[in-house]
C-alpha positions in Angstrom: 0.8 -32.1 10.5 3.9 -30.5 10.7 5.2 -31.0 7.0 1.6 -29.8 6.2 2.4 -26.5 8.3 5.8 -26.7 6.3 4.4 -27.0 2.8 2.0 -24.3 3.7 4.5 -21.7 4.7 7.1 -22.5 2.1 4.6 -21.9 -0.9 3.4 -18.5 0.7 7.0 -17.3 1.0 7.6 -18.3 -2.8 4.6 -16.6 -4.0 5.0 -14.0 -1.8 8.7 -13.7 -3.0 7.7 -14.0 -6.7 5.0 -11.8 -6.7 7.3 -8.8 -5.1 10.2 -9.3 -7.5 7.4 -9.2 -9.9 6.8 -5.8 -8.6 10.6 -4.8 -9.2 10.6 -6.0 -12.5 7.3 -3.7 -13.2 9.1 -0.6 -11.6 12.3 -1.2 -14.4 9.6 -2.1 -17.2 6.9 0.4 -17.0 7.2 4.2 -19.0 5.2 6.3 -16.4 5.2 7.4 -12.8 1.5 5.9 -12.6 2.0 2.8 -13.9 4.9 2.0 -12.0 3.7 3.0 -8.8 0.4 1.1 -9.5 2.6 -1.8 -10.1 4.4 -1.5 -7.2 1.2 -0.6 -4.7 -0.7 -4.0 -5.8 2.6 -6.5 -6.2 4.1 -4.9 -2.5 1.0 -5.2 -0.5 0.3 -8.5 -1.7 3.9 -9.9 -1.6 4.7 -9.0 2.1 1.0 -10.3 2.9 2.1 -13.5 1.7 4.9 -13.7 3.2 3.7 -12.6 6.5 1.3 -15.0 6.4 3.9 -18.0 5.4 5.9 -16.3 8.7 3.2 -16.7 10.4 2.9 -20.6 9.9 7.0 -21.0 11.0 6.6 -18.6 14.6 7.2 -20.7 17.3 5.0 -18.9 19.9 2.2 -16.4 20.5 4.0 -13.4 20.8 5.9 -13.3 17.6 2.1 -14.8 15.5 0.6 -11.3 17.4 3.6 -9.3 16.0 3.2 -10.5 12.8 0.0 -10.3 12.1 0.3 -6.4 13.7 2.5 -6.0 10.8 0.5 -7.6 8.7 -2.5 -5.2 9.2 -0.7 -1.9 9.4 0.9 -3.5 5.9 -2.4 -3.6 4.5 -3.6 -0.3 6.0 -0.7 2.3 4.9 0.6 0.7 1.6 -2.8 1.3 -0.5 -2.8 5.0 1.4 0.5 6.0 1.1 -0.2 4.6 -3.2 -3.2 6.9 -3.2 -1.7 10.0 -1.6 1.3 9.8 -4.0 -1.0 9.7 -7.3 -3.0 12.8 -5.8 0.5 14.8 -4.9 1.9 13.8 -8.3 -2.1 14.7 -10.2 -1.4 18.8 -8.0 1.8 19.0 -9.1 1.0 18.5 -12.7 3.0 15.6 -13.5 0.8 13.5 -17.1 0.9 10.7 -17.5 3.0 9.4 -20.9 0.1 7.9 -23.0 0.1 6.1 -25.9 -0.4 7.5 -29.3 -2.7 5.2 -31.5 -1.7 4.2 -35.3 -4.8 6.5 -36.9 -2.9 9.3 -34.9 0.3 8.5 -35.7 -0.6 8.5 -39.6 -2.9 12.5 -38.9 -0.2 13.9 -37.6 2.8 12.3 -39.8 0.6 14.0 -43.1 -0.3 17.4 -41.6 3.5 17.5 -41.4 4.6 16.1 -45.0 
């Protein structure tokens, strides 16, 4: 039961590890403010839930399981909050996101300029 327990654990803290290095590699990657923190909100909540959880399986006793799982929930409480209250701060102060132009755009303006 206990390499069970062990197995468990160790493949939350890899996916939890992947998934927020994942999240660093979107903040380098991505063009925008928006995109980047979206990337960041869904890879960091999910990441440290995952490895909280794969903590979880190593604590010895009840007291450390309770403090861990405290974290966990405030974790999953403030991260999508504090996500959503920087997108509306960055939306009042005025900050657009950088969007794409398409190839039929590209070509409209490229002749109304030749």
């Amino acid at each position: 039961m206990d390499v069970l327990l062990e197995i468990i654990a160790s493949l939350c803290l890899f996916i939890g590890s992947f998934i927020c290095i994942s999240g660093g590699v979107g903040i380098l990657r991505f063009p925008d403010f928006y995109t980047r923190m979206h990337a960041v909100g869904v890879t960091d909540t999910l990441g440290a839930g995952m490895i909280l959880i794969g903590l979880m399986f190593y604590s010895p006793d009840f007291l450390t399981l309770s403090k861990l799982l405290i974290i966990l929930l405030l974790t999953l409480l403030i991260s999508p909050t504090t996500s959503h209250v920087l997108a509306k701060a960055a939306m009042q102060n005025e900050l657009k996101p950088k969007l794409q132009q398409k190839d039929s755009d590209k070509e409209l303006n490229s002749s109304n300029y030749s």
